[in-house]
N, C-alpha and C positions, 0 to 999 in steps of 0.2 A: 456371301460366305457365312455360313454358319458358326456358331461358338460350337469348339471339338471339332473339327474337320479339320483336315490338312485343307490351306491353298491350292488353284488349279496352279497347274506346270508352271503357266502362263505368267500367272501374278506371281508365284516364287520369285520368276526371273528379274520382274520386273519389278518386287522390292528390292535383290541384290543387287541388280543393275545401277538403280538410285540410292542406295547405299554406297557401291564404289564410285557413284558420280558425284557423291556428298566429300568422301575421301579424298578424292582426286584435286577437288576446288580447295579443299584444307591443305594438302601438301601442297599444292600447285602459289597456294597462298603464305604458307612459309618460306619456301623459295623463293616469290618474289621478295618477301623478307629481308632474305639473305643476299640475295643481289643488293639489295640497297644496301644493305652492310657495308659489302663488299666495295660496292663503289663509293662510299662513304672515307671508308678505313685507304683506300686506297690514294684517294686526294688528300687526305690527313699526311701518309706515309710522302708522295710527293711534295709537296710541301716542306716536310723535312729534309728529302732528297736534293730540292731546290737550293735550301739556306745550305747543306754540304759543298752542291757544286758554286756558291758562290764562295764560299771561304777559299774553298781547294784555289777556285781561281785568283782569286786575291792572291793565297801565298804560293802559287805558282807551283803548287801539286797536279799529277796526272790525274784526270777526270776518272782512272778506272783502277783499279787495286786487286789486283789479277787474288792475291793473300787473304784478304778481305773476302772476295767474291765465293773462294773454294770454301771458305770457312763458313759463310752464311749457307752455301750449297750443301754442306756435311748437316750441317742444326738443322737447316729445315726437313731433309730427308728420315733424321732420327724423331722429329717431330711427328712425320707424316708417317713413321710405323708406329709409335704410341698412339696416334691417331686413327691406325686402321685407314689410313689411308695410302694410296699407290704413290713411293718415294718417287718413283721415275716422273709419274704427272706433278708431283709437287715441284721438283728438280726444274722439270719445263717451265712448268708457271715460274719461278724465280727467275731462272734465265732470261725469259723473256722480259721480267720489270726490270732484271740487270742491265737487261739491252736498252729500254727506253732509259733508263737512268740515265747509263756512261753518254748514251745520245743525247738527252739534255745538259747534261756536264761538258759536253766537248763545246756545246753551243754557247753555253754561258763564256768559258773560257775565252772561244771565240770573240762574241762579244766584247769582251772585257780587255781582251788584246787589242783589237780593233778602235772602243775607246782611248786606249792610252796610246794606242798610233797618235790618233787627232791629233793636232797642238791645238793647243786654245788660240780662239781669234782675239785677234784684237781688238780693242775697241772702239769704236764709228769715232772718230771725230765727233764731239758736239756743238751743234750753232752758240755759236756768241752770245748770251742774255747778256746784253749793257742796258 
């Protein structure tokens, strides 16, 4: 191709082509980004979750806080239209970390019931050192 000529059709396509395939590997590569974010921020948040359902279970609170729940539910929905994002899909995603939460909490609790069923054993008899 000449200096001052238009590109044939052909090679048109085939720099915009490679142009949106340059694009594509760039978003495609902040989004994996943001997955790791995500998964990141999210064992951070459990772990928090964690140390709650053991307390709750220690002092013999319900693993689930129906009060609590509607409340984080209302914030995040006003969040996600500040956000420009869809309250309904945000609402889901919550629900659904609500759901593994109270799920881990009721196990904890479990747990922790379960230990203080145990009695403590006793102790072996020990052989005689004379």
């Amino acid at each position: 191709m000449s200096e001052g000529t238009a590109p044939a059709t052909g090679d048109a396509a085939s720099v915009a082509d490679e142009a949106a395939r340059e694009r594509l590997l760039h978003l495609r590569s902040s989004i994996d980004n943001l997955d790791a974010a995500l998964v990141h921020l999210l064992a951070e948040r459990f772990k928090c979750t964690q140390q709650v359902g053991e307390l709750k279970a220690r002092h013999s609170l319900p693993p689930a806080d129906p009060a609590r729940e509607a409340a984080q539910i209302a914030r995040l929905r006003r969040l996600a239209e500040e956000a420009r994002l869809d309250p309904a899909f945000a609402e889901k995603f919550l629900n659904f970390i609500i759901g593994e939460v109270v799920r881990h909490h009721r196990a904890i609790a479990d747990r922790t019931v379960a230990d203080s069923d145990t009695p403590d054993r006793p102790e072996e008899p020990q052989p005689a050192t004379d």
